[in-house]
Structures are given as C-alpha cells and as structure tokens.
C-alpha positions as CSV (number, residue, x, y, z in Angstrom):
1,X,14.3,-7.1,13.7
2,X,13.0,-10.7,13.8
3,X,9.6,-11.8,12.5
4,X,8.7,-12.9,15.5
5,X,9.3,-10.1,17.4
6,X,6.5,-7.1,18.0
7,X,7.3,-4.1,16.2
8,X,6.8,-0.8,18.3
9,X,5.3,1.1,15.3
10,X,3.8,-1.6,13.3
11,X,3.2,1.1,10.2
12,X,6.7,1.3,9.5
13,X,8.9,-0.5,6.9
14,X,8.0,-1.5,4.2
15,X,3.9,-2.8,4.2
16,X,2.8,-4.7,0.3
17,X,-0.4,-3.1,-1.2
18,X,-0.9,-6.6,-1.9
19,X,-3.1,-8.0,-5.0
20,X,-5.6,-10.5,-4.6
21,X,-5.8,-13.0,-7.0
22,X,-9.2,-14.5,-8.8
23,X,-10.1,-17.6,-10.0
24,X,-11.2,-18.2,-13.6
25,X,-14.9,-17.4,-12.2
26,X,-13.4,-14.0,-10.9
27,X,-14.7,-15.8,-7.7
28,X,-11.6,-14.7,-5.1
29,X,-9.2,-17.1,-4.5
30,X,-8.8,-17.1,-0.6
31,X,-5.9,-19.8,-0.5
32,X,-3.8,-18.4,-3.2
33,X,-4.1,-15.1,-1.1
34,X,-3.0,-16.7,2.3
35,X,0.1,-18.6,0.7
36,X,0.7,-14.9,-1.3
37,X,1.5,-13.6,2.6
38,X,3.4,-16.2,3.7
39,X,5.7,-15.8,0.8
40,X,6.3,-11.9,1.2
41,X,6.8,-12.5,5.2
42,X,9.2,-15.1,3.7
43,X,10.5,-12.8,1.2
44,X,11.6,-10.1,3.7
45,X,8.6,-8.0,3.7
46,X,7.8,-6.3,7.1
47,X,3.7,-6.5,6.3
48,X,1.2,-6.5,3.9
49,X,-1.8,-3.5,3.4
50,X,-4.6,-5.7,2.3
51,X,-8.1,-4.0,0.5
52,X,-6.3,-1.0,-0.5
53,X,-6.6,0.1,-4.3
54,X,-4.3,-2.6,-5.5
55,X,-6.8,-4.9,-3.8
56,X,-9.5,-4.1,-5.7
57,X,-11.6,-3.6,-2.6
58,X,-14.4,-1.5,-4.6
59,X,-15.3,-4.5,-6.7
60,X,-15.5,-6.7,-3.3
61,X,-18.9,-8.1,-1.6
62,X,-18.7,-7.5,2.2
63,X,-18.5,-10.3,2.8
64,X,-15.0,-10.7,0.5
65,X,-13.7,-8.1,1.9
66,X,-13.7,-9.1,5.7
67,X,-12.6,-12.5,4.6
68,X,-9.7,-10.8,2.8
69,X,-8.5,-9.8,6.2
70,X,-9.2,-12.5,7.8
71,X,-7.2,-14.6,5.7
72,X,-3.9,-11.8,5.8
73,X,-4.2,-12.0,9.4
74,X,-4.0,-15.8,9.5
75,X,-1.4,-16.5,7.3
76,X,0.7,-13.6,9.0
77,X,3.2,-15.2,11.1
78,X,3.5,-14.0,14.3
79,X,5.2,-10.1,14.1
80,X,4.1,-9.8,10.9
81,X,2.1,-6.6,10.2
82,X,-1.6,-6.1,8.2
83,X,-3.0,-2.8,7.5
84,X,-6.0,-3.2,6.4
85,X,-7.8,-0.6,3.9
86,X,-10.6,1.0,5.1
87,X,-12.0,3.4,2.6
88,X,-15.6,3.8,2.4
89,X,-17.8,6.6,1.1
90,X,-19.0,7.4,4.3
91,X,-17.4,7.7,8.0
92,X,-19.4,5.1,9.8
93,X,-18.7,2.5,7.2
94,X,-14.9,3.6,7.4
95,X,-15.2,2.9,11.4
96,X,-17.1,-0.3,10.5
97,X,-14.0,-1.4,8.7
98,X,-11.7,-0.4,11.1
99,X,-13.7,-2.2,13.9
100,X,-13.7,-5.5,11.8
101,X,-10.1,-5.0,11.5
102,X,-9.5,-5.0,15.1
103,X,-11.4,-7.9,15.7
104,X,-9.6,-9.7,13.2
105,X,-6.3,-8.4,14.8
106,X,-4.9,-6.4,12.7
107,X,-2.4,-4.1,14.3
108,X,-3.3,-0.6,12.3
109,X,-5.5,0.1,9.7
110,X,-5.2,3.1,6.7
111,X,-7.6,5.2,6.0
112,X,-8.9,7.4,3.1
113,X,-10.6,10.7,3.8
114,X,-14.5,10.2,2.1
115,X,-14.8,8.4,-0.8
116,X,-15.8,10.5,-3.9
117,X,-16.7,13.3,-2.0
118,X,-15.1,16.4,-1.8
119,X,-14.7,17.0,1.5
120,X,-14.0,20.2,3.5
121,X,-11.8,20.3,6.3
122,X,-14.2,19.9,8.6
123,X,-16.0,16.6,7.0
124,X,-12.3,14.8,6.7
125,X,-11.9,15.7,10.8
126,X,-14.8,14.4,11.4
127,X,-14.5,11.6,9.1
128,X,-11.3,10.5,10.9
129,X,-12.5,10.7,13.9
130,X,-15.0,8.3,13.8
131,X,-12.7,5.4,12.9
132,X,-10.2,6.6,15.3
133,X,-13.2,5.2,17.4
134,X,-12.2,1.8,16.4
135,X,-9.1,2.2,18.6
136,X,-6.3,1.3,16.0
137,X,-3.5,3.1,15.2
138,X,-4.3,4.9,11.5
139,X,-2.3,6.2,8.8
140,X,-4.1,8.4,6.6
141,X,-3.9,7.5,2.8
142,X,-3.7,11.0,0.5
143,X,-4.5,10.1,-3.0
144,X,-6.8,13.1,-4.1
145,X,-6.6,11.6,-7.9
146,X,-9.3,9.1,-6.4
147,X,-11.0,10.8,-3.6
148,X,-11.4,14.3,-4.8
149,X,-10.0,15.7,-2.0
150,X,-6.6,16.6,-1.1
151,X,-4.9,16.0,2.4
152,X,-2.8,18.7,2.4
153,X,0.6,19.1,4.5
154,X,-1.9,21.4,6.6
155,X,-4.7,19.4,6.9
156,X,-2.5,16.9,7.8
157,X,-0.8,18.7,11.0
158,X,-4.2,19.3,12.3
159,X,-5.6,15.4,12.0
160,X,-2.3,14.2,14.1
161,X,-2.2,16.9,16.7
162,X,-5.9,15.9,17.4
163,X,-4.4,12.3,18.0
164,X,-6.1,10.7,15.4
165,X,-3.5,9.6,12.8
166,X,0.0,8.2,13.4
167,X,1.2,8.8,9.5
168,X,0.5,8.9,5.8
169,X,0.4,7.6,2.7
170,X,1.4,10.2,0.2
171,X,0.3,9.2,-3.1
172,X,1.4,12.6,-4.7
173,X,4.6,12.0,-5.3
174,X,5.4,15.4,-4.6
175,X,8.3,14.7,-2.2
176,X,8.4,18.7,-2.1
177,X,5.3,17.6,0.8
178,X,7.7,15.9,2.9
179,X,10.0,18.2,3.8
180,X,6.7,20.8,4.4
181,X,5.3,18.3,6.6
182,X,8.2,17.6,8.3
183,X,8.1,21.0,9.9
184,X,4.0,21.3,10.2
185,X,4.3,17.8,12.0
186,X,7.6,16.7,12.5
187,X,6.2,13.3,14.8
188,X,3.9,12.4,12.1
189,X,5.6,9.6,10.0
190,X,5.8,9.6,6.2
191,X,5.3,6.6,4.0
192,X,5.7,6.3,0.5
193,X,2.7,5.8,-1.7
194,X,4.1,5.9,-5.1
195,X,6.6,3.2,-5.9
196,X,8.1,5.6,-8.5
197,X,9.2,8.4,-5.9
198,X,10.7,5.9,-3.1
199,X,14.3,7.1,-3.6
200,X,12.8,10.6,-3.3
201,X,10.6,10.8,-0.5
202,X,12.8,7.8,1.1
203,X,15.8,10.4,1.2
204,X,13.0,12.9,2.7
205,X,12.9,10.8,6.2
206,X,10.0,8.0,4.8
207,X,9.4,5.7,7.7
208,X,7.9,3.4,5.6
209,X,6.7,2.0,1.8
210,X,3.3,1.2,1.4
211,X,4.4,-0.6,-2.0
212,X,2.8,-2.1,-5.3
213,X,6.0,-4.0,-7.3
214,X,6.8,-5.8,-4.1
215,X,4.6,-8.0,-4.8
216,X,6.9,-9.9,-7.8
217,X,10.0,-8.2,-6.7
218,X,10.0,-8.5,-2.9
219,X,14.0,-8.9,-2.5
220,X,14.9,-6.2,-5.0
221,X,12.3,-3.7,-3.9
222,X,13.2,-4.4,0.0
223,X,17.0,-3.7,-0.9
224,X,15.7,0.0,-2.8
225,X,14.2,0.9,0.0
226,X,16.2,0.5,2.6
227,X,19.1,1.7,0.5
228,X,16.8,5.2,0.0
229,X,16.1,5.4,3.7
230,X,19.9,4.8,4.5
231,X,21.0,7.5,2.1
232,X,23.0,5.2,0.6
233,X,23.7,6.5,-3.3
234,X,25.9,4.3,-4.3
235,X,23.4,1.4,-3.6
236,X,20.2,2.5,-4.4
237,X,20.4,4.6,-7.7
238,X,21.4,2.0,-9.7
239,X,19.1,-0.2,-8.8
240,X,16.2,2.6,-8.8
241,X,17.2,3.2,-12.4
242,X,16.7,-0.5,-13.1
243,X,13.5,-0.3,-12.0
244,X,12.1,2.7,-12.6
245,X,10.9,1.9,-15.7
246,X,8.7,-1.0,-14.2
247,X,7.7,0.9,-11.0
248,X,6.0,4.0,-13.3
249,X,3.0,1.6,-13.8
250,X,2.6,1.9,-10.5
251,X,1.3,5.7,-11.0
252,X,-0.9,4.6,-13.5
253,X,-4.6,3.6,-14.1
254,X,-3.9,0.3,-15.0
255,X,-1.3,-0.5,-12.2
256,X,-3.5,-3.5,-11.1
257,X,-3.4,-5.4,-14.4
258,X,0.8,-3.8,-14.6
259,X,1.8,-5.2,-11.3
260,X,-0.5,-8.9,-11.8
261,X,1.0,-9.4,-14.9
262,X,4.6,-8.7,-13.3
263,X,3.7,-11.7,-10.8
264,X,2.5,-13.7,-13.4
265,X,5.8,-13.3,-15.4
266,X,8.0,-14.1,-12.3
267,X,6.1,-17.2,-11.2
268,X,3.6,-15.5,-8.9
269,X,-0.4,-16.0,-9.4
270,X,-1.4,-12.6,-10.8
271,X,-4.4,-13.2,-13.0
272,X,-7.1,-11.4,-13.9
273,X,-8.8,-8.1,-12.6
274,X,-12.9,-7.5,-12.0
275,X,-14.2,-5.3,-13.9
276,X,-14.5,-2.4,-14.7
277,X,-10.6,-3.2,-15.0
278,X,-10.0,-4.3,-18.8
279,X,-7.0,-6.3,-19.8
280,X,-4.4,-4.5,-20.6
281,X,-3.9,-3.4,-24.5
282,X,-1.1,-5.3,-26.5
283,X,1.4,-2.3,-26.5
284,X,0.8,-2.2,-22.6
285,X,1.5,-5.8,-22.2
286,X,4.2,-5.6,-24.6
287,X,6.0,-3.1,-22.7
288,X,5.0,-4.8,-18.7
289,X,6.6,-7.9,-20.1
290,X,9.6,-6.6,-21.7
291,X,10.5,-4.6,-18.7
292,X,9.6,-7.6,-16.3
293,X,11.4,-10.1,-18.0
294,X,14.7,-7.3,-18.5
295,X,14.6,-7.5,-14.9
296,X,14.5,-11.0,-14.3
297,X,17.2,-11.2,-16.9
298,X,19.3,-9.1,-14.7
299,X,19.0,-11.0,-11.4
300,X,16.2,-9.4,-9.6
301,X,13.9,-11.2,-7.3
C-alpha cells in the first residue's frame, strides 16, 4: 500500500515502539525524534507507537510527553500511522492521553490496563472504557510483567465484544494465546509485542508488530515479518535465526539501553536512558555490540 494512501485499519503492520533520544542534559531531543520518523516511514515502516515502554514515557514531564506526539504526528507523512501510548495509573489520566492524542491526530492509541494496580475484571472494563471515550480506535497492550495484571484471552473477548478495543499487544510471548483468542474473539486482531516471538505468533494470524529492533534494523526486521505473516519458511527462518540472538534483548529489563545502543552502532542516535535506567554493564555491552555488529557484518539494515 502507498504511504500516502489511508490505511483502513491503521493498527496493522508493523508500528516501531520507537526510542526517543536525549541530549547530553538528558533534556529530550525533539528534532532528533522527528527526523527518527521520517527515516522509518522512509525505511518501510507502516507507523511508529510513540510513549510506550521503549519511550521511556514514565520518566517524561507532561509536558514531554504531549510534545513527543506532537512531534510523531508532524513528521509522519501523510498515511503514515502513530499510536500513541497511553498508560497512566488511573483511567481518567489514560482518557486524558487519549484525548491529547486525538487532538494531535493520531489515528489510534494503545492502551495499558491500570498502571501498578492489580486490577479485577471489573476495574480493567471500566478502565477501558473511559478512554474509549476519547473516540480512537484502541488496542489494548497485555504486559502483566509491568502492570500486575494480566489480560487474559478471556478478559480480552469481553473488552472487544463491548466495542471498546480493536486489538492487542501481547507481550507474553505465549503464542499458545493466540490461537485461544482466536476462537474467544476471532475479529479481534493480534499484534506481536515481543520481538523474540514474531515468527511464532506471526504464523498464529498477527495482524501486526508493535516492534523494538526496528528501530536500527527497519529493512531486515520489515522483511521477518512479513515473511512470518506470509508463512513463508524458507524466508523467514533464516533470517529469524540471524536475529534472534539480538531480538531476546527485547524481553529483557534493559531492552531500552539494548536496542539504543543497537542504533548507536548502526549509525542511528541512540544515546542515553533517564534514570532509573543504568548503562548497561560491560558483559551486556559486550554482547549487544558483538551481536549488532555480526549483523551488520552480514548485510542487514
């Protein structure tokens, strides 16, 4: 499909968790973002899922934050999908979020259940219903390693036959979910969370990648994934073993300073995390970069 032409479900394909880079200050670097997505769009990327967890969005003033998606909706040329992140701890500051998004004009938003809170059923229905209030289309985001509570294949069913969320993020990596979902809710589409599971959960009818390593491997990581989705073996394992390697950081507490130091190493503007993220330790770096640079070795872009 053309970049310039309007995408029917905006949420599919695949969408970069992008990183957002810092200036020495830690003081964010707003132009370095923009030119970041206009070189994915450039790249091949379908869209890019700004303030998510890769974004650092906990460490961000207000302030940052809605500039963050004002500045992805900007440089998006036209076609071009954001996502914004709008995890909060609370549901009014989730539907807060999701109305700044739509005033910016981002086309759908994905959404956390409550922050640090384990949640009952009830609280996450409620919870999503409030920013459905904003009016945007929203994919759920499952990562119950952060959140505390789990959006189960159940729970799941009952959010999108209320109308109130078009797909998820599964950041389980439990493709076993998919095909379980599938049948609870076989309208709601899947998107892979876990850059380590996308030939899995891609071969389990993923609509979409809601991806980390795209970010310093947009051509490569573009070709896995529509190789999973296509079912096409002979294609995609190879170059999923090739990767694999590099995409496990992506499961891992310190994908952030993984995945900048990946874009450093390939000519991209990683830098530095906020704290509380540390630098990674020398046996981390040591193996990021030796992977990284295997891989630019080999071709991959």
């Amino acid at each position: 499909m053309s970049a310039t032409t309007p995408r029917a479900h905006p949420w599919h394909g695949v969408l970069v968790a992008t990183a957002l880079p810092y200036r020495p200050d830690l003081s964010v670097d707003f132009d370095a973002y923009a030119e970041h997505v206009r070189w994915l769009a450039d790249s091949g990327a379908d869209g890019v899922a700004p303030n998510g967890s890769l974004g650092e969005y906990p460490v961000l003033t207000p302030d940052e934050r809605a500039r963050v998606v004002d500045t992805a909706v900007e440089a998006a040329p036209e076609g071009f999908v954001v996502m914004p992140g709008v995890g909060a701890y609370g549901a009014l500051e989730a539907r807060r979020w999701a109305e700044q998004a739509a005033e910016a004009g981002a086309q759908v938003v994905m959404a956390l259940p409550p922050n640090s809170y384990r949640a009952d059923e009830r609280a996450v229905v409620e919870h999503f219903r409030e920013i459905a209030k904003a009016g945007l289309p929203v994919t759920a985001y499952n990562n119950p390693i952060d959140t505390k509570t789990d959006l189960t294949p159940q729970l799941l069913a009952t959010l999108h036959a209320e109308g109130l969320i078009v797909g998820v993020k599964e950041f389980t990596g439990d493709a076993r979910r998919s095909y379980e979902l599938a049948e609870l809710a076989p309208d709601l589409d899947l998107m892979i969370g876990t850059d380590d599971s996308v030939l899995e959960v891609g071969l389990a009818g993923a609509k979409g990648w809601v991806a980390g390593y795209t970010n310093a491997f947009p051509k490569a990581t573009m070709e896995l994934y529509e190789a999973c989705v296509a079912a096409d073996l002979e294609r995609a394992l190879p170059l999923y073993r090739q990767l694999h390697a590099l995409m496990r950081w992506d499961s891992k507490t310190e994908f952030v300073q993984a995945i900048k130091l990946s874009m450093d190493i390939v000519g991209r503007f990683g830098g530095p995390c906020r704290p509380p993220r540390q630098p990674l330790l020398p046996e981390q770096e040591q193996t990021v970069r030796r992977l990284t640079e295997a891989a630019v070795e080999s071709g991959l872009t």
